[in-house]
N, CA, C and O of each residue as an XYZ file, in Angstrom:
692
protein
N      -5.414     10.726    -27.284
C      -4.541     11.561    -26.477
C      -4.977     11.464    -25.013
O      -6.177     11.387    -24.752
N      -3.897     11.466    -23.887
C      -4.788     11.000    -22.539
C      -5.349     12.197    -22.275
O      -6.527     12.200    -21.918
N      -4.702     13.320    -22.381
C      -5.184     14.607    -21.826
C      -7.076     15.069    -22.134
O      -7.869     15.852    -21.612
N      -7.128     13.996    -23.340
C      -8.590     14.120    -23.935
C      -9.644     12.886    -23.148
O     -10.822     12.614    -23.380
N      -8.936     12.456    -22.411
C     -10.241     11.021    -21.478
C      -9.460     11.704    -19.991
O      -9.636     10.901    -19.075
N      -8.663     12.940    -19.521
C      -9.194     12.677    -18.282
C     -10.294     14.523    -17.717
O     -10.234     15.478    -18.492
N     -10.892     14.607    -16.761
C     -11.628     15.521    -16.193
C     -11.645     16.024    -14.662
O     -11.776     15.325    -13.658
N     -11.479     17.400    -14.746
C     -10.834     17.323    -13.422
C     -12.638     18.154    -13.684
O     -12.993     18.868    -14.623
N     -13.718     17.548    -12.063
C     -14.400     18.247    -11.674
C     -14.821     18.638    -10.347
O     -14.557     17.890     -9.406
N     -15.403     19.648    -10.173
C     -15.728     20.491     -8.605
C     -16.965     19.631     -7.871
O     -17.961     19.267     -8.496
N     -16.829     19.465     -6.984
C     -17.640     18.856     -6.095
C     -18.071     17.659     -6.015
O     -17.394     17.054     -6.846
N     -18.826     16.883     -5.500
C     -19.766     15.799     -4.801
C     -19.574     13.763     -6.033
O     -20.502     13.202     -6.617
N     -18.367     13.376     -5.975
C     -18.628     12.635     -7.293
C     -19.495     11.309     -6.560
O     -19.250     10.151     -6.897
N     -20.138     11.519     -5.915
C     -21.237     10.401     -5.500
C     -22.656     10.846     -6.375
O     -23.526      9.981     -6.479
N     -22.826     11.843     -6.840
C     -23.525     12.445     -7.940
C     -23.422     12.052     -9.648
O     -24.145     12.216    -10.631
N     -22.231     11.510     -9.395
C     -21.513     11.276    -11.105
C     -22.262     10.062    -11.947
O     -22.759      9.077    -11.402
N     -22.255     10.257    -13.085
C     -22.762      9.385    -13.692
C     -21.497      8.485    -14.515
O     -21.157      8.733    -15.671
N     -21.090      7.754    -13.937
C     -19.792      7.173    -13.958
C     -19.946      5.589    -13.785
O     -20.859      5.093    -13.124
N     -19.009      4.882    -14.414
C     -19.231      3.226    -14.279
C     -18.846      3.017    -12.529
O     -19.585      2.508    -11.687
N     -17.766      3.458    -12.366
C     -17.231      3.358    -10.824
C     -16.770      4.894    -10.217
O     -16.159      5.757    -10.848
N     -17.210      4.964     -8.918
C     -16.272      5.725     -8.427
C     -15.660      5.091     -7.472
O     -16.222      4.099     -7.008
N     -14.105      5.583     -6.839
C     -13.385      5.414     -6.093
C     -13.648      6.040     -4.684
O     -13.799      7.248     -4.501
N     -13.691      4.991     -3.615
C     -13.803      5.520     -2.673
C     -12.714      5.492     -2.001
O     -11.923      4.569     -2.195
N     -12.415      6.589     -0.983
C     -10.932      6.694      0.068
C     -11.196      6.528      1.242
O     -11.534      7.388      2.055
N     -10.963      4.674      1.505
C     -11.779      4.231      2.693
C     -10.711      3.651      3.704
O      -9.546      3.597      3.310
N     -10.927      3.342      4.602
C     -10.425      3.109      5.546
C     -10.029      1.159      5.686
O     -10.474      0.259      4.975
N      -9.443      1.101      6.400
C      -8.788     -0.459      6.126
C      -9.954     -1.714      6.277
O     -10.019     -2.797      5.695
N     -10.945     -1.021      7.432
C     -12.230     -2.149      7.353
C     -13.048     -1.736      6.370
O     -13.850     -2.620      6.070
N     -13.115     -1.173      6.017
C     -14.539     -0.896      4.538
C     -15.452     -0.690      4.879
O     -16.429     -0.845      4.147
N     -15.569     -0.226      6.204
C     -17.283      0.256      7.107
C     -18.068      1.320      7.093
O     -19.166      1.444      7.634
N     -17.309      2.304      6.279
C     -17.527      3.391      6.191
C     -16.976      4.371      7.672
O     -16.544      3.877      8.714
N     -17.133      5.709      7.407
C     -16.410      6.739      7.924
C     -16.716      7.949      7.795
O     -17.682      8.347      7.144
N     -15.801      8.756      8.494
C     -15.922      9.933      7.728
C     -15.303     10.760      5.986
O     -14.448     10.313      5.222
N     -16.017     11.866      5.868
C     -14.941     12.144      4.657
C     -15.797     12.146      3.057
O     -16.790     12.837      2.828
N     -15.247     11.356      2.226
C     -15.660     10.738      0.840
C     -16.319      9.622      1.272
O     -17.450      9.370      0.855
N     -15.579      8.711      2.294
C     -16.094      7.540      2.819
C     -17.858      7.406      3.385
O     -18.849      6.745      3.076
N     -17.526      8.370      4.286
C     -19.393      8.644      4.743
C     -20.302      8.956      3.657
O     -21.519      8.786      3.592
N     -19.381      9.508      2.708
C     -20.490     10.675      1.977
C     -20.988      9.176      0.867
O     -22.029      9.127      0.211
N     -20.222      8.399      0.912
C     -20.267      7.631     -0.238
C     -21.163      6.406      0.289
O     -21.970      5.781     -0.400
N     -20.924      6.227      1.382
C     -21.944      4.860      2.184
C     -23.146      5.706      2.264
O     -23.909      5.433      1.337
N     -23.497      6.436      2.873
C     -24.517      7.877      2.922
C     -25.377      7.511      1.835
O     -26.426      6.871      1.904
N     -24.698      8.088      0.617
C     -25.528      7.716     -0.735
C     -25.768      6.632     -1.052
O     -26.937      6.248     -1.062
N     -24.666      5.756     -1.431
C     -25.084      4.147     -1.333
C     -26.111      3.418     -1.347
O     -26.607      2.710     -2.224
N     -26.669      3.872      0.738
C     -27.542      3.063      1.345
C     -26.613      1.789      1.913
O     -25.563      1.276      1.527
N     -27.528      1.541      3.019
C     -27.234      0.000      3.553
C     -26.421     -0.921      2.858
O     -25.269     -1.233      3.159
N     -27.254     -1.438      1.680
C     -26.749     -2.847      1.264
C     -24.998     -2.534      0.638
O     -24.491     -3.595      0.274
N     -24.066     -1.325      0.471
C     -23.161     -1.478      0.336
C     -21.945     -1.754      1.980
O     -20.801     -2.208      2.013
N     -22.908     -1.210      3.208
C     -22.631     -1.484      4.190
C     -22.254     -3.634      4.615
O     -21.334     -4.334      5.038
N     -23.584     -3.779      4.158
C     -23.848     -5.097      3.991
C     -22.615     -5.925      2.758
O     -22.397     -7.127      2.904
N     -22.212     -5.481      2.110
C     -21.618     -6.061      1.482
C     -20.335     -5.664      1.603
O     -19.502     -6.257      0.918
N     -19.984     -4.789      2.324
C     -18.269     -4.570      2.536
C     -18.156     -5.448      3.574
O     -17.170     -6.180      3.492
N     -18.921     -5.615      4.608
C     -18.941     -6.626      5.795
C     -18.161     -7.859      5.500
O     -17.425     -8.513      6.239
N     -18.518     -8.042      4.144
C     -18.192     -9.719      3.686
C     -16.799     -9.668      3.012
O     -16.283    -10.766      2.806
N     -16.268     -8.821      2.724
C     -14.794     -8.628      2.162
C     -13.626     -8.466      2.809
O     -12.473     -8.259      2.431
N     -14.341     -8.650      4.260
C     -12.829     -8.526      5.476
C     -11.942     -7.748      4.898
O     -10.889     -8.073      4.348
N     -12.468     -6.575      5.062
C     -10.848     -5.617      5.214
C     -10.426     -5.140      3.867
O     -10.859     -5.397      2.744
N      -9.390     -4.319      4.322
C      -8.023     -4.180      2.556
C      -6.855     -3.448      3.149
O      -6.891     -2.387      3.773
N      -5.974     -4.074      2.899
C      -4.912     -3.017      3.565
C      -4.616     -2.467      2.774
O      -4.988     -2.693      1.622
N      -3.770     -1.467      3.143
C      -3.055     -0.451      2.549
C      -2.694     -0.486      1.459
O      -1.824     -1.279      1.101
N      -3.160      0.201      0.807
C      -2.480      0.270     -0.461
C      -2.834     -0.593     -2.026
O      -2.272     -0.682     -3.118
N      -4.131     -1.153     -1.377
C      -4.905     -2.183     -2.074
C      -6.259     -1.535     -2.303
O      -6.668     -0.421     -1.974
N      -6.935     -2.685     -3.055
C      -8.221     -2.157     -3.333
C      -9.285     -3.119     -3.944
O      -9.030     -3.890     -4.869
N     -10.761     -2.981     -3.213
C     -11.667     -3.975     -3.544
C     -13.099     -3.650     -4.241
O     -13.672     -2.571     -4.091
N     -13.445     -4.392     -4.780
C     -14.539     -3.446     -5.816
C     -15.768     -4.134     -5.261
O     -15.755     -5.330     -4.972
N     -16.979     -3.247     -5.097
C     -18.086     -3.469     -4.404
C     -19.680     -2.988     -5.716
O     -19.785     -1.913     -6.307
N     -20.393     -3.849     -5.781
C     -21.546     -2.539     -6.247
C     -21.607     -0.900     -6.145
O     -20.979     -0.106     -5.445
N     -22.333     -0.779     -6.850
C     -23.171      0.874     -6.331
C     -24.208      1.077     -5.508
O     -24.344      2.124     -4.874
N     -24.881      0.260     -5.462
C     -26.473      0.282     -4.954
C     -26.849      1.359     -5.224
O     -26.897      1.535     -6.442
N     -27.322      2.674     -4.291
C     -28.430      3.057     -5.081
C     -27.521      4.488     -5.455
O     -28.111      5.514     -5.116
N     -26.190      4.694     -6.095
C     -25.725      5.366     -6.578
C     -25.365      5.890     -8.006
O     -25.267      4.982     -8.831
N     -25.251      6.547     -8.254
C     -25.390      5.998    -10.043
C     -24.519      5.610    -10.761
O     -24.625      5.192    -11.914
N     -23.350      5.755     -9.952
C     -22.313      4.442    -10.410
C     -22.469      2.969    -10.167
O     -22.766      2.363     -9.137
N     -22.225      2.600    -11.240
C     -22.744      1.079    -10.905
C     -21.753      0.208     -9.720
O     -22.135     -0.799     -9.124
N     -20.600      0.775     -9.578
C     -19.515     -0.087     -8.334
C     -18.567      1.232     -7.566
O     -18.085      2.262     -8.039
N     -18.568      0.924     -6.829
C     -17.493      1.478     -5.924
C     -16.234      0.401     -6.038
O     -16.266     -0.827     -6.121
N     -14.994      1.423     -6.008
C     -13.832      1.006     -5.905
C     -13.484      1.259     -4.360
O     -13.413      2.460     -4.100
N     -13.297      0.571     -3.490
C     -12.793      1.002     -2.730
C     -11.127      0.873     -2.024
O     -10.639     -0.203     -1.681
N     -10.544      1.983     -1.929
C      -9.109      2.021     -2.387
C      -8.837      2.633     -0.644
O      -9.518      3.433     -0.003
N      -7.747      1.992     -0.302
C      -7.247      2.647      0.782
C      -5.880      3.280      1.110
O      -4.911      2.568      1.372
N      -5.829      4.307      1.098
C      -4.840      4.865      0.985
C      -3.763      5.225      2.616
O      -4.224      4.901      3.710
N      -2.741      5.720      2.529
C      -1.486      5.356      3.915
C      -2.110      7.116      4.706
O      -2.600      8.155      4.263
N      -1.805      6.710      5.720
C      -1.759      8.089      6.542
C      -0.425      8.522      6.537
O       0.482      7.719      6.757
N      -0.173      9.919      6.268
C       1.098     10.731      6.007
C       1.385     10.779      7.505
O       0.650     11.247      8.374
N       2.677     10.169      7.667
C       3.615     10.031      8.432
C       5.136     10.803      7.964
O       6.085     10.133      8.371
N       5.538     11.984      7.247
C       6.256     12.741      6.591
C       6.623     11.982      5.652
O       7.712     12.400      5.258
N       6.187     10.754      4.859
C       6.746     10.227      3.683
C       7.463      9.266      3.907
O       7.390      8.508      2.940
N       8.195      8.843      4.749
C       9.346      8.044      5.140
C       9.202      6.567      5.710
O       9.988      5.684      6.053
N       7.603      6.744      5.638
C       7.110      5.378      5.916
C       6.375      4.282      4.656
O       5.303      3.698      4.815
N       7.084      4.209      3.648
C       5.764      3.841      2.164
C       5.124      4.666      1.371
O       5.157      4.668      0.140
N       4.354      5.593      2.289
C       3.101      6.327      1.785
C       3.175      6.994      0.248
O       2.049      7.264     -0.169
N       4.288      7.326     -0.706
C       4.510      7.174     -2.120
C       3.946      6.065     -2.565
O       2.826      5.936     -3.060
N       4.710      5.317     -2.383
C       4.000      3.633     -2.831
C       2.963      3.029     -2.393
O       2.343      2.194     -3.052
N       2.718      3.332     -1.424
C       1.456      2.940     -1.244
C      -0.052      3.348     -1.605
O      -1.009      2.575     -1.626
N      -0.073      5.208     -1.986
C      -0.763      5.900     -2.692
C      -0.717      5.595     -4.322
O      -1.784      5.808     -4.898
N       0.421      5.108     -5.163
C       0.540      4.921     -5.809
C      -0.151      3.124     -6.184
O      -0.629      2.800     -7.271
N      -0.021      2.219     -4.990
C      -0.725      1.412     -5.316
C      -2.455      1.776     -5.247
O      -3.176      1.342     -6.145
N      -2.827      2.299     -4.525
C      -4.662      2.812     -4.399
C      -4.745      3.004     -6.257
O      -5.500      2.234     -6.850
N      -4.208      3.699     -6.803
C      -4.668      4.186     -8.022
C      -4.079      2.855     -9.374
O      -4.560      2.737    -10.501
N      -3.393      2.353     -9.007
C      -2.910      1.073     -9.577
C      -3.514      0.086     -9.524
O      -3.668     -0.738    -10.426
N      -3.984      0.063     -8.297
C      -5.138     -1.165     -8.341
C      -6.398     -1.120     -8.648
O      -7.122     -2.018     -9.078
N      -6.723      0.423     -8.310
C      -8.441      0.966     -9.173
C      -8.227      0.711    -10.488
O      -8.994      0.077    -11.213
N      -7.787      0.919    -10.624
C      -7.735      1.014    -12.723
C      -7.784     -0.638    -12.706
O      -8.757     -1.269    -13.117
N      -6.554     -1.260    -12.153
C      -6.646     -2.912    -12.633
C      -8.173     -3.501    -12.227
O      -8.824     -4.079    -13.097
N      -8.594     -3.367    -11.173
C     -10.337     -3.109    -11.087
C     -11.161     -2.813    -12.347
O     -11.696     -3.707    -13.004
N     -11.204     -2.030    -12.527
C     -12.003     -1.515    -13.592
C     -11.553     -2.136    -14.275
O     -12.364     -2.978    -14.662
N     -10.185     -2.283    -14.915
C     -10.241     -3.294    -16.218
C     -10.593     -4.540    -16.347
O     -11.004     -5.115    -17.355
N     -10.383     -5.024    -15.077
C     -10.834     -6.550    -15.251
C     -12.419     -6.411    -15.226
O     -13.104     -7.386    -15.534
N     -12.907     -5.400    -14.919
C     -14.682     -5.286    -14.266
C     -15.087     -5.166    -15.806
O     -16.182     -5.674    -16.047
N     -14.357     -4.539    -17.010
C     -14.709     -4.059    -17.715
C     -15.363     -2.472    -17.707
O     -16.096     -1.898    -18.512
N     -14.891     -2.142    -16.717
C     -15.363     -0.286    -16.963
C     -14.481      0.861    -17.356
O     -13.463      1.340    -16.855
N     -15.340      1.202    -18.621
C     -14.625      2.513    -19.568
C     -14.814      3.332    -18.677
O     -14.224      4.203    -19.316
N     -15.194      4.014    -17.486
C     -15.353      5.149    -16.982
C     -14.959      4.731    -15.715
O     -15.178      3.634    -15.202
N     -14.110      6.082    -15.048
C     -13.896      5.968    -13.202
C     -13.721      7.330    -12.659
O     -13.018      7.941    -13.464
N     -14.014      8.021    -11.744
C     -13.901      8.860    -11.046
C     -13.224      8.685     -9.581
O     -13.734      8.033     -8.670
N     -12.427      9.134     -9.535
C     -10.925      9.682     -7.848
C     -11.389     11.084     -7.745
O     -11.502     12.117     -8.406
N     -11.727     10.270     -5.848
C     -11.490     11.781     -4.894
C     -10.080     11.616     -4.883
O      -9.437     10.775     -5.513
N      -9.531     12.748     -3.887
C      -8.380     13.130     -3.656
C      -7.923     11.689     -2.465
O      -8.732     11.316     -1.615
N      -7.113     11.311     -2.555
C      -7.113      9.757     -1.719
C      -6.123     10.224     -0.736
O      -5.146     10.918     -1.017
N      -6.429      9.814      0.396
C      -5.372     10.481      1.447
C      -5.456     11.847      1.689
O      -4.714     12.028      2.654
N      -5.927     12.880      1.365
C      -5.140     14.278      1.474
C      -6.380     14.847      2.746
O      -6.246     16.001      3.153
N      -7.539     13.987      3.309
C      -8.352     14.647      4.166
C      -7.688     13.952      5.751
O      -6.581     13.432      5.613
N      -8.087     13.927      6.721
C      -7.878     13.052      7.885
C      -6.464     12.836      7.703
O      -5.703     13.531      8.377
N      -5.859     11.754      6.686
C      -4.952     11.027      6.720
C      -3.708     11.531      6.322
O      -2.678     10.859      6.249
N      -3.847     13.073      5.990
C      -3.214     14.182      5.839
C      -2.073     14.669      5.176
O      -1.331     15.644      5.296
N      -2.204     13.231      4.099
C      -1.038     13.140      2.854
C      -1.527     14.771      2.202
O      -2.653     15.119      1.848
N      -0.229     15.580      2.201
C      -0.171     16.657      1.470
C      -0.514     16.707     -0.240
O      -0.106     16.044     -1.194
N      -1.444     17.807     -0.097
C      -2.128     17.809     -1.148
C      -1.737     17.940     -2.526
O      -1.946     17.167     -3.461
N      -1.215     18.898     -2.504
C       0.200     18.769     -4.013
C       0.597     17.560     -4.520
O       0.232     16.978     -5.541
N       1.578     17.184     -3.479
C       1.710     15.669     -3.151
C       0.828     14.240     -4.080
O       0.948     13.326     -4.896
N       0.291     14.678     -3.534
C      -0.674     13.448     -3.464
C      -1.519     13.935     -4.609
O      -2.502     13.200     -4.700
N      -1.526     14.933     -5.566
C      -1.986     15.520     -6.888
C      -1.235     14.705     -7.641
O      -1.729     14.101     -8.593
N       0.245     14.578     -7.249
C       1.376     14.364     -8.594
C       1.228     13.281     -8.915
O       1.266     12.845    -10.066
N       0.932     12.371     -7.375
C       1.448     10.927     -7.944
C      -0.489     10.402     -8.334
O      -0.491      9.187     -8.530
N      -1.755     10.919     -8.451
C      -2.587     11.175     -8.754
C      -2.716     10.948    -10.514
O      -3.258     10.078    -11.198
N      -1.989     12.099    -10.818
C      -2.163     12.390    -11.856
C      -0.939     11.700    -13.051
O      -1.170     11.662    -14.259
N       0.221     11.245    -12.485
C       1.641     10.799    -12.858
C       1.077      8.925    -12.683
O       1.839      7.981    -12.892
N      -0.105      8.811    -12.347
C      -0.198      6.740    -12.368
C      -1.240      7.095    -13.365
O      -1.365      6.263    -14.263
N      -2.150      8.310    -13.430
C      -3.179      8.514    -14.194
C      -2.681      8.197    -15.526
O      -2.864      7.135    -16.121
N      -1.905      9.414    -16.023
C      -0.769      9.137    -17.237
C      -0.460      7.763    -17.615
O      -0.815      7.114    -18.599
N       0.240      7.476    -16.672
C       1.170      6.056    -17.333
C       0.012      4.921    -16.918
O       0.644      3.868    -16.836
N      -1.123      4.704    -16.676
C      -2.580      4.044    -16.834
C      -2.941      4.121    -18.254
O      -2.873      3.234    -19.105
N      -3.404      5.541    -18.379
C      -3.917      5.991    -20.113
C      -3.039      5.878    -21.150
O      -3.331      6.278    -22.276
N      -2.147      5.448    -20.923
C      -0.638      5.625    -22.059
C      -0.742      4.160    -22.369
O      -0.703      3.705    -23.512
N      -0.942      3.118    -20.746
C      -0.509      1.383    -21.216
C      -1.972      0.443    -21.544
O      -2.075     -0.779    -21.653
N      -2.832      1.309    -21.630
C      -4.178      0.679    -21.835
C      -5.520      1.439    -22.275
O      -6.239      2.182    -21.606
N      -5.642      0.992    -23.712
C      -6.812      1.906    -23.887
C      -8.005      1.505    -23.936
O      -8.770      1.797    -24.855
N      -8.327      0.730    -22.871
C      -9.719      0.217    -22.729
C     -10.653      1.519    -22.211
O     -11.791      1.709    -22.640
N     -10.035      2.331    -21.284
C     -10.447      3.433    -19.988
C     -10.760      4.395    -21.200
O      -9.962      4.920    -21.977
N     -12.274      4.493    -21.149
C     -12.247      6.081    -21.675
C     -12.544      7.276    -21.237
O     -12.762      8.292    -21.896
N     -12.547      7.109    -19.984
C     -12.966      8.465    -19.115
C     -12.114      8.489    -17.480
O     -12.510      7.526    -16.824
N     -11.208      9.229    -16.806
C     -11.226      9.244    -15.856
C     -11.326     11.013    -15.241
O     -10.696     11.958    -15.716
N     -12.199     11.058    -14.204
C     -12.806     11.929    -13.641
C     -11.667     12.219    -12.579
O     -11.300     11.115    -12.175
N     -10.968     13.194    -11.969
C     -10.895     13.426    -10.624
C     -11.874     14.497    -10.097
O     -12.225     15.537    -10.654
N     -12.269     13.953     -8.773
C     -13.101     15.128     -8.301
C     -12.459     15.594     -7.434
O     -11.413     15.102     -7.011
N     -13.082     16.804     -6.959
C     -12.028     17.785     -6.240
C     -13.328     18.164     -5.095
O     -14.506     18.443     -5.318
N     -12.719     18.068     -4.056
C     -13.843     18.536     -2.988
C     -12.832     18.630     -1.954
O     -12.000     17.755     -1.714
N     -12.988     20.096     -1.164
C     -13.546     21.109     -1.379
C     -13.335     21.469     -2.855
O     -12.388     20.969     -3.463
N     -14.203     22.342     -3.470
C     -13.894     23.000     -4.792
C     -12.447     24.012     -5.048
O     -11.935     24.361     -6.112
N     -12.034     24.317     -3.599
C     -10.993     25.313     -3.830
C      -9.725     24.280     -4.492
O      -8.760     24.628     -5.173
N     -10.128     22.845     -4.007
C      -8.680     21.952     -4.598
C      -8.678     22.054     -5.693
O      -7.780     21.346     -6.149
N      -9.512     22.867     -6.886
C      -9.451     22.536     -8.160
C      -8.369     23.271     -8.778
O      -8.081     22.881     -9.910
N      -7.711     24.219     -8.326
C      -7.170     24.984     -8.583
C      -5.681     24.019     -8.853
O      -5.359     23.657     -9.985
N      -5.018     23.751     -7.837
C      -4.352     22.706     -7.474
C      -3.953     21.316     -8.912
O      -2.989     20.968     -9.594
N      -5.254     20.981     -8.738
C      -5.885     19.628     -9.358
C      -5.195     20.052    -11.234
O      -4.441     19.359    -11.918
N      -5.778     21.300    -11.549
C      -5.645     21.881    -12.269
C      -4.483     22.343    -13.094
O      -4.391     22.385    -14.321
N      -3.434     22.751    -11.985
C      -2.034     22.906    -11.934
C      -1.106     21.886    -12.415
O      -0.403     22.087    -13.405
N      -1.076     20.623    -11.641
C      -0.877     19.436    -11.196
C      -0.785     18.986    -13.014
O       0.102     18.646    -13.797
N      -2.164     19.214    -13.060
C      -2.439     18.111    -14.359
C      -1.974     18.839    -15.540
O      -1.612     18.142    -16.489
N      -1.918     20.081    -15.656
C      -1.152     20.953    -16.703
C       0.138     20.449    -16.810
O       0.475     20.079    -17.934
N       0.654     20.385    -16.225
C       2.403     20.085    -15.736
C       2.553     18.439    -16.587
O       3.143     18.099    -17.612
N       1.728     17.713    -15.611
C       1.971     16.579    -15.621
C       1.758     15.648    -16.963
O       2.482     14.787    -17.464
N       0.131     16.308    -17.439
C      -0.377     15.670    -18.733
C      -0.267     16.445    -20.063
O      -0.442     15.940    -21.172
N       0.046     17.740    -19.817
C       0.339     18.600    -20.892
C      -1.306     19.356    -21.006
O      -1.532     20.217    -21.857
């Protein structure tokens, strides 16, 4: 049942003990602020060092890196559209970030992944929003492939859990 492999949890998923987490990075992969800092931060260097060599990702794409010294063994790193009221992609293009993490992981071979909220800090895709189509690629991911046996969203701040929570009632039953 998908509702039984996914987890919505509160705070910090650079902490997680997870095959990958997803990072919500920016188009050069240099790190930033956000999930992004917090996630190079933990890391260390050598994931600095190794995004260097992947030139880039645009929008809406996504490239898979080690963990180094995190306890996920890879970062996904997924870049998601800056909310421009919708009318520019940013559906589809949020919808590709989470489309292409999963195809990541499957080809990587990883049963486990954890998503921050992608877009909804800085880049100011509305949060609801950006829950549905979150949780609505999550679904139809766990429905067309059952390799994935765990996906995590984390929620930071903790008050998004509420939200997160909502979202996924509706959406996954």
């Amino acid at each position: 049942m998908v509702g039984d492999k996914i987890d919505i949890v509160e705070g910090d998923i650079t902490r997680l003990a997870v095959d990958a987490i997803v990072n919500a990075a920016n188009n050069q992969l240099l790190g930033g602020g956000g999930v992004d800092g917090a996630i190079h931060l933990a890391a260390g260097p050598e994931l600095l060092e190794e995004c260097r060599t992947l030139g880039g990702c645009n929008t809406g794409e996504a490239k898979i890196t080690c963990g180094y010294r995190l306890m996920a063994k890879y970062v996904i790193h997924a870049v998601g559209p800056v909310w421009h009221g919708g009318d520019r992609g940013e559906p589809g293009l949020l919808r590709g970030c989470y489309r292409n993490s999963f195809r990541l992981a499957v080809e990587t071979g990883l049963p486990s992944i954890a998503f921050p909220s992608i877009s909804t800090g800085v880049y100011g895709y509305p949060l609801e929003e950006a829950t549905v189509i979150a949780f609505t690629e999550t679904k139809h991911f766990l429905e067309n492939d059952l390799s994935m046996g765990k996906v995590i969203i984390g929620c930071y701040p903790p008050e998004n859990a509420a939200i997160y929570r909502k979202v996924c009632k509706e959406i996954i039953g």
